[in-house]
C-alpha positions, 0 to 999 in steps of 0.5 A, a space after each residue: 271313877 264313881 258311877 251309879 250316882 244319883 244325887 239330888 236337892 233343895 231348899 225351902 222355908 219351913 212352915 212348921 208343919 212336916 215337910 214332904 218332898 218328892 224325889 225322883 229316885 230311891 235315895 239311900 242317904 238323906 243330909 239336911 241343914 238349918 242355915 237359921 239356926 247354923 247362923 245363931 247360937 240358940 241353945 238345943 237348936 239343932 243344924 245338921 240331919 244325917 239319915 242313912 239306910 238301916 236307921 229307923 223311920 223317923 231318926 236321925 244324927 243330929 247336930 245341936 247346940 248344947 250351949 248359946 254358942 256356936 260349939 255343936 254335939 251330936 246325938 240321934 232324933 230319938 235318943 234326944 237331948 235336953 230331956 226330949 226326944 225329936 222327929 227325924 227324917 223318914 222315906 215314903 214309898 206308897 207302894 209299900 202298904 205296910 202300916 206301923 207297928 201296934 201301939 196300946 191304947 189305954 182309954 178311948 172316949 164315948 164321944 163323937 170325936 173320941 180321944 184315945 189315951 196312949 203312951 207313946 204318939 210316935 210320929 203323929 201330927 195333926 193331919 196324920 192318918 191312924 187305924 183302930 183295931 181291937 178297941 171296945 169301939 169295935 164299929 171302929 175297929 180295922 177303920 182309917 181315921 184321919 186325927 186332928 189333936 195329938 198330945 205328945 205321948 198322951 193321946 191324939 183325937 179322931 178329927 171328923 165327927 161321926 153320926 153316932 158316939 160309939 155307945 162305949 168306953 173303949 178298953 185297954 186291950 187296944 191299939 192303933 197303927 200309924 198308916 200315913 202323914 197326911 191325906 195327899 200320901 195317903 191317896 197316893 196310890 190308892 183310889 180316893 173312896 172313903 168310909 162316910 161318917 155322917 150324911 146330915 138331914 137336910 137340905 141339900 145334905 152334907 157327907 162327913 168322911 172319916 178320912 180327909 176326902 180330898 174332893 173338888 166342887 164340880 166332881 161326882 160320886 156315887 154314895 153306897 149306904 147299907 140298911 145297917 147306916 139308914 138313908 138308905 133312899 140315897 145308897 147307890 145315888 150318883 151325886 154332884 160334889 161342892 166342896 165345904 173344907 177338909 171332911 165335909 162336902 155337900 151333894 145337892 140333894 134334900 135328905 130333908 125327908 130321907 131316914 136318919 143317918 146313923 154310925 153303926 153301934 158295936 153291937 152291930 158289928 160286923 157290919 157294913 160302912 156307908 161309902 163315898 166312891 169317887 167316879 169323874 167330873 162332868 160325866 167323865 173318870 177323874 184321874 184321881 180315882 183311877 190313876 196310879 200315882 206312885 211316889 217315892 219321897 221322904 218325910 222331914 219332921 217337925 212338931 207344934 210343940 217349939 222346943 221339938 220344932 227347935 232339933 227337928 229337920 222339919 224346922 221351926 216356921 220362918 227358916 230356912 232349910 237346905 237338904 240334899 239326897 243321894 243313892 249309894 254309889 260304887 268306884 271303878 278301879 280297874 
């Protein structure tokens, strides 16, 4: 008799972007099926995903059409097929703080919104959190940056523009790592303070983070601004958050008069960062800053790009997707 069995599932239509599905235990095998393309015949549509424990992050078996029929081949997410290389499936535990292995950059761009050149994007998306280290944009470096343009294996942009372009071209001895998929992991676990990228003159003044921020109109934070970053009248200011989208949220207060905001330049490193840290909503702790909310989950990747969508377990928008998980299970014999 099978005993120590845990087995989970579910379904879903696929929305084209990278599908994050909470589990309610650790699994040691992952199975996914693509009943839309199991029911046509599109060539390199891929069916069927099989993750066991031991394989990479982001891989897979995967189960394809190699022609416009129905015969399957089989293959992995990252050896590919059709001269493409695909997402897999990946486990997520936030407790494991762990971040991804270094990958080289080439370039970096003297902008505000700097794009970094580099071979190998892996498993980022937009949305996608990256640190930078050991850059010549080292007022950036050891930083968490949330990306918005990825350019499969060519470079990925940092999405919330900064006060200040880094005054540099950043050097070929760089390299970011890989730190979550998007901001809700991100959070996970961790308290919600952010590093400030800009806080506008103006009336009321508005705060850009480097990091998604997360934030509801009606919360309060408190604003931590060092010499080094200037508006310095506004450092330790408890202030009333409205929410405006992803990185950006006013604070109902006129910095119309107050010192111009700057990022810090490399030359100032090292250096302190402005800092946005969450305190409560009406005066009281919100859970968002001071609950633990550990997660265990798994990931099932997909890409804008169609043809990596097409052999991907994340699956093209519009499908329909059915997955099922499970913890290894021993037999009783005797």
């Amino acid at each position: 008799m099978a005993y120590n069995t845990v087995n989970q599932q579910g379904y879903f239509s696929s929305d084209g972007t990278d599908k994050i599905i909470p589990l309610r235990s650790d699994v040691d095998w992952v199975e996914v099926y693509n009943l839309t393309n199991i029911g046509g015949s599109t060539q390199w549509a891929s069916t069927r995903w099989y993750w066991q424990r031991g394989m990479n992050q982001d891989d897979a078996l995967n189960d394809f059409h190699a022609a416009a029929s129905q015969v399957i081949s089989t293959s992995t997410s990252a050896v590919g097929f059709n001269g493409a290389v695909y997402r897999g499936i990946s486990l997520i535990d936030s407790t494991d703080k762990t971040p991804g292995a270094a990958v080289a950059i080439t370039a970096g761009s003297n902008a505000t919104q700097p794009v970094y050149s580099t071979a190998d994007t892996g498993r980022l998306v937009a949305g996608s959190i990256v640190r930078i280290q050991n850059t010549a944009h080292t007022s950036l470096n050891g930083l968490d940056f949330s990306v918005d343009t990825v350019t499969l294996d060519t470079s990925f942009r940092l999405a919330n523009t900064l006060a200040t372009a880094p005054g540099v071209i950043a050097g070929a001895n760089g390299t970011y790592r890989y730190i979550s998929p998007n901001r809700t992991v991100y959070d996970m676990f961790y308290p919600k303070k952010r590093v400030i990228a800009n806080i506008t003159a103006a009336s009321p003044g508005v705060v850009t983070t480097l990091v998604d921020h997360g934030l509801t109109t009606g919360q309060k934070v408190r604003i931590k601004v060092p010499v080094s970053c200037g508006m310095v009248e506004l450092n330790d200011q408890l202030v009333d958050v409205t929410a405006i989208d992803a990185s950006t949220f006013s604070i109902g207060v006129d910095t119309s008069g107050y010192t111009a905001f700057a990022f810090p330049l490399p030359a100032a490193a090292p250096v302190d960062y402005a800092q946005m840290i969450p305190v409560g909503t009406d005066g009281l702790y919100t859970d968002s800053s001071t609950l633990n909310t550990g997660f265990i989950g798994m990931i099932l990747g997909t890409s804008s790009d169609a043809a990596i969508a097409l052999g991907s377990p994340g699956g093209t928008s519009g499908d329909a997707i059915k997955w099922r998980a499970g913890k290894s299970f021993a037999y009783d014999i005797g």
